[in-house]
C-alpha positions as CSV (number, residue, x, y, z in Angstrom):
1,X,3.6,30.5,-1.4
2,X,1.5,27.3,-1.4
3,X,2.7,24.3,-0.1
4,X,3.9,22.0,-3.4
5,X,1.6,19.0,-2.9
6,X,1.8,17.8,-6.1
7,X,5.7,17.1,-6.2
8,X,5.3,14.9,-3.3
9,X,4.9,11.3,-3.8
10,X,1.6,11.5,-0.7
11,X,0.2,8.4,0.6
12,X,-3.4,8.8,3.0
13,X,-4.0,6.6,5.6
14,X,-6.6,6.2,7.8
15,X,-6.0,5.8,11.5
16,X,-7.6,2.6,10.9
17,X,-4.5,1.6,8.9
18,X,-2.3,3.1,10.7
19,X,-2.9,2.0,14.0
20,X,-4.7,-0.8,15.9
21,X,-8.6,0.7,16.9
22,X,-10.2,-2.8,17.6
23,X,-10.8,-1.5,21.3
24,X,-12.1,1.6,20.3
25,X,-13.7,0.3,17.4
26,X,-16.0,-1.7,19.5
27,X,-16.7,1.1,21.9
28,X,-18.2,2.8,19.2
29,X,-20.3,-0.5,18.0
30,X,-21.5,-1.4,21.1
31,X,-22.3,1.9,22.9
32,X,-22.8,4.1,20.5
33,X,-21.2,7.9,19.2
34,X,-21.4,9.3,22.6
35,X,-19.7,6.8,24.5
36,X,-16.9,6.6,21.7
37,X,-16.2,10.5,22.0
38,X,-16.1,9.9,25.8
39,X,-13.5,6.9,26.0
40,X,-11.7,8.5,22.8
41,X,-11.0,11.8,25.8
42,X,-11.0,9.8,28.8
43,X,-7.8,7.3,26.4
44,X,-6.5,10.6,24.8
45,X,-2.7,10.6,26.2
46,X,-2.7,7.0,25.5
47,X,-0.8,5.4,22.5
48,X,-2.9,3.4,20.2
49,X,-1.0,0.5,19.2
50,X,0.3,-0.3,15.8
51,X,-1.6,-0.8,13.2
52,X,-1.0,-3.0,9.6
53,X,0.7,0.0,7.4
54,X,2.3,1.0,10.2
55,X,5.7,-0.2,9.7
56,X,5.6,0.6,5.6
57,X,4.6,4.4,6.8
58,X,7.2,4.2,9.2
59,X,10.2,3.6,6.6
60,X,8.6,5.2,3.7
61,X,8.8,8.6,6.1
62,X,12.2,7.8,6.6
63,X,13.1,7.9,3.3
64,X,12.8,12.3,3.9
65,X,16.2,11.6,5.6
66,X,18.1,9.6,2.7
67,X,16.7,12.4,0.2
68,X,17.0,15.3,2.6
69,X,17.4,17.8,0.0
70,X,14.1,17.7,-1.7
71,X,12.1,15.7,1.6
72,X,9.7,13.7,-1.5
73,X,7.4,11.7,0.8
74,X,4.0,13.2,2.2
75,X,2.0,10.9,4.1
76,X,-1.5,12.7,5.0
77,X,-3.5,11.3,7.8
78,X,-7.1,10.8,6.5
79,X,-9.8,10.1,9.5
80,X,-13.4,9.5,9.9
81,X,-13.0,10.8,13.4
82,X,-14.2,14.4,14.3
83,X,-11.0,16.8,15.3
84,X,-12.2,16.2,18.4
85,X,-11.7,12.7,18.7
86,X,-8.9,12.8,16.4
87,X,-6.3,14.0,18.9
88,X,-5.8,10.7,20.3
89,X,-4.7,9.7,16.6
90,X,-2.5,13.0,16.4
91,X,-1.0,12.2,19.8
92,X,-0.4,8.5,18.9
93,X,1.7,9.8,15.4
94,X,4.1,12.2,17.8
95,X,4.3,9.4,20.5
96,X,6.0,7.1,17.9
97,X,8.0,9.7,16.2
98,X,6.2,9.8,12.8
99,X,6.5,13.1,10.9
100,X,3.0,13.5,9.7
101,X,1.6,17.1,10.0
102,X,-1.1,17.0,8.0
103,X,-4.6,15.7,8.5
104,X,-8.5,15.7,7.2
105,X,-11.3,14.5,9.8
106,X,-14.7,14.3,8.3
107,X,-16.6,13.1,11.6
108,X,-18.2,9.9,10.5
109,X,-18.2,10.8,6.5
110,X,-17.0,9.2,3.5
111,X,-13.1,10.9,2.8
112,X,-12.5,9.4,-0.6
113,X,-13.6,12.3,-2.1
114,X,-10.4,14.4,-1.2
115,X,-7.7,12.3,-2.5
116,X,-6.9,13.7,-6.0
117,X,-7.1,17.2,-4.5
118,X,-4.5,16.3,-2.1
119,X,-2.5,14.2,-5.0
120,X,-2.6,11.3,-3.3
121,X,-0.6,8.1,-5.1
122,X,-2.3,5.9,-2.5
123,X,-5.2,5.7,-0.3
124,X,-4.8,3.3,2.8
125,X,-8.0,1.8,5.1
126,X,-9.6,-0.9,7.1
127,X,-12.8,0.8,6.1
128,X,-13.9,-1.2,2.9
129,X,-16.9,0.8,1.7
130,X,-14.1,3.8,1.4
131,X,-11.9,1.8,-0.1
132,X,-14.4,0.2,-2.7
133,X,-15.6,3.9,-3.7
134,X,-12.1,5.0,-3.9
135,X,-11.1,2.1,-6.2
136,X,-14.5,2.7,-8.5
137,X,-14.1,6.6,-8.7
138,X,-11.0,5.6,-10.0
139,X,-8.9,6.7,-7.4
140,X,-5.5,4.3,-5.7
141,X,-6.7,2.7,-2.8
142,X,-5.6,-0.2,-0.6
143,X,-7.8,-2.5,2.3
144,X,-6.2,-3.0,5.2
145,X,-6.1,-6.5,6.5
146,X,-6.5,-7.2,10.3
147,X,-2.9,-9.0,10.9
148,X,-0.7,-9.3,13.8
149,X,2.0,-6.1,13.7
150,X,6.1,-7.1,13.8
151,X,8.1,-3.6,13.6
152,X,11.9,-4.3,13.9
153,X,13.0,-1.2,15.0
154,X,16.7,-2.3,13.8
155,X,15.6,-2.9,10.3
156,X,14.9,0.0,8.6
157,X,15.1,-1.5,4.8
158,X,12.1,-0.5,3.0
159,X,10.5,-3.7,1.4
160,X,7.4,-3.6,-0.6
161,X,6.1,-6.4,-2.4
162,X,3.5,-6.3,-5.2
163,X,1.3,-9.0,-7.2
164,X,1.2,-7.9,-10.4
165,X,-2.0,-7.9,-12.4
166,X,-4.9,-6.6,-11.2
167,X,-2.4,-4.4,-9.3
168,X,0.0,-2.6,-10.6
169,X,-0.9,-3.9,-14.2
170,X,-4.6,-3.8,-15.4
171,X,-6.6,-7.2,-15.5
172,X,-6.8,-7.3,-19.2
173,X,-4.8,-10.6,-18.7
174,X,-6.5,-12.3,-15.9
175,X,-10.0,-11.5,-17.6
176,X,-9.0,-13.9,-20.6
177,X,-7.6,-16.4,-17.7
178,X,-11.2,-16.2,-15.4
179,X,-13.7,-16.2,-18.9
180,X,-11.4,-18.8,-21.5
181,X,-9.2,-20.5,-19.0
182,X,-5.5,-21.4,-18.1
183,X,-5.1,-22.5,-21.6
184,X,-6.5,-19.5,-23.4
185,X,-4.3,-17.3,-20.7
186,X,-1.0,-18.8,-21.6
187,X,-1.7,-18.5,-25.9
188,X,-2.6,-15.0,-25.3
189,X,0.0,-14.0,-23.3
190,X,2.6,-15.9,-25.2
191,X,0.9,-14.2,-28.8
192,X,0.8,-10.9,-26.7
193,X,4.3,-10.9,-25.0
194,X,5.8,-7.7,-27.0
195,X,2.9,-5.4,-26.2
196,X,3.0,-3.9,-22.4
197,X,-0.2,-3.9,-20.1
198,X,-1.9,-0.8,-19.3
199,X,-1.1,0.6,-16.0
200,X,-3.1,-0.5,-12.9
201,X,-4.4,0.7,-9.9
202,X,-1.5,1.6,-7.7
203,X,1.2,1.9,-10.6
204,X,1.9,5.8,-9.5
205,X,2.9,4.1,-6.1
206,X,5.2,1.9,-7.8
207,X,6.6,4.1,-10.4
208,X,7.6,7.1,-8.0
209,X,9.2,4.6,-5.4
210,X,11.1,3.0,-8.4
211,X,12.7,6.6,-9.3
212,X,13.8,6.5,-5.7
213,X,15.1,3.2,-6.3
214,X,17.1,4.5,-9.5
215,X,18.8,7.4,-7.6
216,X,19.9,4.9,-4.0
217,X,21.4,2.7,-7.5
218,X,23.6,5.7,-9.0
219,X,24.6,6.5,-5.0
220,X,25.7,3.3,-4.5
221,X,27.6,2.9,-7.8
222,X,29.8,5.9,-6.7
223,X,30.1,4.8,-2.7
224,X,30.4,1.1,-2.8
225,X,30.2,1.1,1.3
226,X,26.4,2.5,0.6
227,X,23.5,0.2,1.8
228,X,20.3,0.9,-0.1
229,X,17.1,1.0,1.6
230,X,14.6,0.3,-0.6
231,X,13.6,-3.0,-2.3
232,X,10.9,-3.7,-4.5
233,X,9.6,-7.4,-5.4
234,X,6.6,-8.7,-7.4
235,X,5.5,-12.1,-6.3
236,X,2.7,-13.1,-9.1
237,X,0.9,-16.4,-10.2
238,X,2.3,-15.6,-13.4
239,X,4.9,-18.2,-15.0
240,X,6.2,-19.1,-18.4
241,X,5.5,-17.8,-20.9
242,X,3.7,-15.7,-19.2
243,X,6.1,-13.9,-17.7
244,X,8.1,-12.6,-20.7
245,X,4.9,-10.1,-20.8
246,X,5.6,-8.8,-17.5
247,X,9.1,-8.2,-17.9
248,X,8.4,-6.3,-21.1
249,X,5.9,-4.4,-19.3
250,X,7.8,-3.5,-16.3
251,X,10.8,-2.5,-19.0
252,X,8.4,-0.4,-21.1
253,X,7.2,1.8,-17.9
254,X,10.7,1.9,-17.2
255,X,10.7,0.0,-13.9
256,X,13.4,-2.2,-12.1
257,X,12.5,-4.3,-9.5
258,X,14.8,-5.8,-7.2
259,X,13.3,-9.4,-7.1
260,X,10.7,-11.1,-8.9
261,X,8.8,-14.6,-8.3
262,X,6.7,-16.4,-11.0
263,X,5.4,-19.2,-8.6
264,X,2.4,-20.6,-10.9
265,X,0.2,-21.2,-8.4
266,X,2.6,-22.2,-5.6
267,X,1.5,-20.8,-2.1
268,X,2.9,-16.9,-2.4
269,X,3.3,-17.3,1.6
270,X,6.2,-19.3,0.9
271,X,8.1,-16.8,-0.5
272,X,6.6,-13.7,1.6
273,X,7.0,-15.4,4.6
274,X,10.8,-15.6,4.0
275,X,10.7,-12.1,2.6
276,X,9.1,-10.1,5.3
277,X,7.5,-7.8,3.3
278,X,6.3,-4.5,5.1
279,X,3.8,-4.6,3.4
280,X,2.4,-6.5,0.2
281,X,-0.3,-5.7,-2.0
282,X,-2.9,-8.1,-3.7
283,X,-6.3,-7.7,-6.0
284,X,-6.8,-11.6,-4.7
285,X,-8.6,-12.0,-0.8
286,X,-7.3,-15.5,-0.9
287,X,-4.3,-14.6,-1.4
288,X,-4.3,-12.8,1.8
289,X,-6.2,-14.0,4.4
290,X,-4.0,-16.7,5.2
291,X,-0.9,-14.8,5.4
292,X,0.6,-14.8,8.7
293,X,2.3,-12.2,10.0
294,X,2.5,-10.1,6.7
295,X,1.2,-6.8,6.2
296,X,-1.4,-7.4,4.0
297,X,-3.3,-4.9,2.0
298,X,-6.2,-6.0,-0.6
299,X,-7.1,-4.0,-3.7
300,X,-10.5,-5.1,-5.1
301,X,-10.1,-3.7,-8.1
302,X,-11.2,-6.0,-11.6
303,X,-12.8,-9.1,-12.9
304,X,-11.9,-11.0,-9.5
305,X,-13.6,-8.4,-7.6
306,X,-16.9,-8.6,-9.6
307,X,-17.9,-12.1,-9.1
């Protein structure tokens, strides 16, 4: 009997997302293929260090334990490496306790490719050429920012942050805000406020981690010593009026989110900083590169991204 793929919410990840290869990285740069393979054997009972998704694929595994009885989460490791030089990677993921069998290796090759056929809600990589082809085949996909890795091992809450359009909402919006202005923006959106967004990028991400969301709710209703694990925030530029539409979206798809912030152009780090996200998802570099700390993962998807 195959293997039910496609009830699994499945997130990809590269070994460059899921753990730290700037060593290795500049092996490979710097002395070529060869040398790579040879360190890669010579390091192969070695632990890489963490990378940026690590602590979001950490708890999002761990979520297999709260729903036990129908395991949901898949997380499929996706690596340029060759087998070969993959076993370092493979070693790494049992060293740490991480409960990913599963793995493609496409020796040097693009892997974007393989994502629908694996159902895959979310593609993430350092490599930005994969994720840019992901993102225009239309497939979810996520760049991984080069940031400084915090894993609390005693905190096992599951927070994932989102911006919203451009994300998890299409840029429909933000196009009338870059080509008519902050003025324009706020009429349409005010004119438009009863009529939801299409869905974005990484919306299946979003919507399957909400239905998780809904059943911790109904537990703890019944069990009121029951701590949820999950929490879901948006943190947008958005404010009023503009954020009546987002509310009515998120209420058409059926989505509940735990916390929302309609800063207006305030500093998101202010309010990420405090939240600790695990990891936080923005179509906006410059909303990113300056984060400190913050798992921080780019989707270069829309009018922003076209420039």
């Amino acid at each position: 009997m195959a293997y039910p793929i496609e009830k699994k919410l499945v997130i990809a990840v590269a070994s460059s997302a899921l753990f730290d290869l700037t060593e290795s990285d500049k092996v490979f740069r710097t002395q070529g293929l060869q040398a790579y393979k040879e360190y890669q054997r010579q390091h192969e009972s070695e632990p890489l260090e963490k990378g940026v998704a690590f602590p979001f694929i950490k708890r999002l595994l761990s979520l297999n334990t709260v729903f036990s009885t129908s395991s949901p989460i898949e997380v499929i490791l996706m690596s340029r490496n060759s087998p070969e030089t993959g076993l370092r990677v493979f070693n790494s993921i049992k060293h740490y306790g991480l409960d990913i069998t599963r793995a493609g290796f496409t020796s040097g090759q693009s892997n974007f490719q393989y994502l629908p056929a694996l159902n895959t809600s979310l593609f993430l990589s350092a490599n930005e050429v994969d994720v840019n082809n992901a993102i225009e085949h239309g497939y979810a996909a996520g760049r991984v920012l080069n940031k400084t890795v915090i894993d609390n091992d005693d905190d096992m809450e599951l927070r994932i942050a989102f911006d919203f359009d451009g994300v998890i909402a299409d840029d429909d919006a933000e196009q009338v805000y870059q080509k008519q202005g902050i003025a324009s923006y706020m009429e349409s959106e005010a004119a438009n406020a009863n009529v939801p967004l299409n869905t974005g990028p990484i919306i299946d991400l979003l919507k399957k981690i909400s239905t998780y969301q809904q059943l911790e709710r109904k537990v703890a209703e019944k069990d009121s010593t029951y701590k949820k694990v999950i929490k879901i925030a948006i943190v947008t530029a958005r404010n009023a009026p503009a954020h009546e539409r987002m509310i009515k979206t998120l209420n058409a798809w059926n989505i509940d989110v735990d916390e929302a912030f309609f800063l207006g152009g305030i500093d998101k780090s202010r309010i990420l900083n405090v939240m600790r996200p695990h990891i936080y998802f923005d179509d906006q570099i410059g909303h990113l590169d300056h984060l400190d700390k913050i798992p921080a993962v780019h989707i270069p998807f829309g009018v922003v991204n076209n420039k």
